[in-house]
N, C-alpha and C positions, 0 to 999 in steps of 0.2 A: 120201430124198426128203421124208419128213415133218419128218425135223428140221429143212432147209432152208426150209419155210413154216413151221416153228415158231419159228425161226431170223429169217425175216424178217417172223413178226406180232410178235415179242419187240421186234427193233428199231421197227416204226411205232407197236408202244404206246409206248417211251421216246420217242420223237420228239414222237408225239403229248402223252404227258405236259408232256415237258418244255417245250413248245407251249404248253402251256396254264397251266403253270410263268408262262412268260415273260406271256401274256395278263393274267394273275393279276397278277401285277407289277405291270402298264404301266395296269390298270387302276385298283388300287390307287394306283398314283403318278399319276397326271389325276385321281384322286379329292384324292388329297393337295394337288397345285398344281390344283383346283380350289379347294380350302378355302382356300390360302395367297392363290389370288389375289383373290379375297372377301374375306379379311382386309385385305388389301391396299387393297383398295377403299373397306372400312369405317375404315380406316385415313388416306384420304387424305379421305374427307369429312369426318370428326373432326378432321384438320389443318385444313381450310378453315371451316369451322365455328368453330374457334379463331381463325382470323384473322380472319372476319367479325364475331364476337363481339368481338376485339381492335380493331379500325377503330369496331365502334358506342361499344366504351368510351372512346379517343379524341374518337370525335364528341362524347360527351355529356359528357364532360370539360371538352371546349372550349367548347360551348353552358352549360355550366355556370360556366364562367368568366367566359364572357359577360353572360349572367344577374346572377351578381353584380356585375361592375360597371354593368352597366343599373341596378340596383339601389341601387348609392350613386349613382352620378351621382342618378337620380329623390332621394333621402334628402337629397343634396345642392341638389339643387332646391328640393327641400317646405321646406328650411330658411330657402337665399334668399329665398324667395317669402313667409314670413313674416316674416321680418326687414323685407321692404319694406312688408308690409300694416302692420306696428306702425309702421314710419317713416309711412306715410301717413296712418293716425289720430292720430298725436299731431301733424302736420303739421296735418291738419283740424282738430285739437281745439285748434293754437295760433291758430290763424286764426280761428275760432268765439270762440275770446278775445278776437284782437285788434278785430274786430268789435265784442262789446262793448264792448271800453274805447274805440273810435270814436265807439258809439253813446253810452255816457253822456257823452263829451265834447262829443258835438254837441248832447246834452239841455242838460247846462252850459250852454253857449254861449246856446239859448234860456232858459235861465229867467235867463240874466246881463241 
């Protein structure tokens, strides 16, 4: 009779062991795909993070190509605009001429 409960406390320790065998495990492994899916996580913000970093470098590529042509065009303005200010002065300054040689010819004319 006592080997029969000793018989059947033998067997609910294995059970129970192996019970807690298996807990051990399962816990262990929710720890582990705990970790993997945190990694994962961190993983997928570092992806998106890379591509929003990709899209600003994009953006500022193009605003940067922009920029320089804003930049000749204006260079190419500032050029025109003084090509026409010297065409204007020396336009005024033939004119300023021709005035005078009007005015000494109209002197002329009085002292004729």
């Amino acid at each position: 009779h006592l080997q029969l409960q000793l018989a059947e406390l033998e067997r609910q320790r294995d059970t129970l062991t192996a019970e807690s065998r298996e807990h051990s495990l399962i816990s262990s492994s929710a720890g582990v795909t705990a970790k993997d899916r945190r990694i994962r996580d961190l993983q997928l913000q570092v992806e998106e993070a890379e591509a929003v970093v990709q899209e600003l470098d994009e953006s500022n590529t193009k605003r940067l190509a922009m920029l320089n042509q804003a930049r000749d065009q204006y260079d190419q303005a500032s050029t025109r605009c003084r090509e026409l200010e010297a065409q204007v002065v020396a336009q005024v300054e033939a004119v300023d001429h021709s005035q005078s040689i009007v005015e000494a010819a109209r002197q002329a004319q009085r002292e004729a």
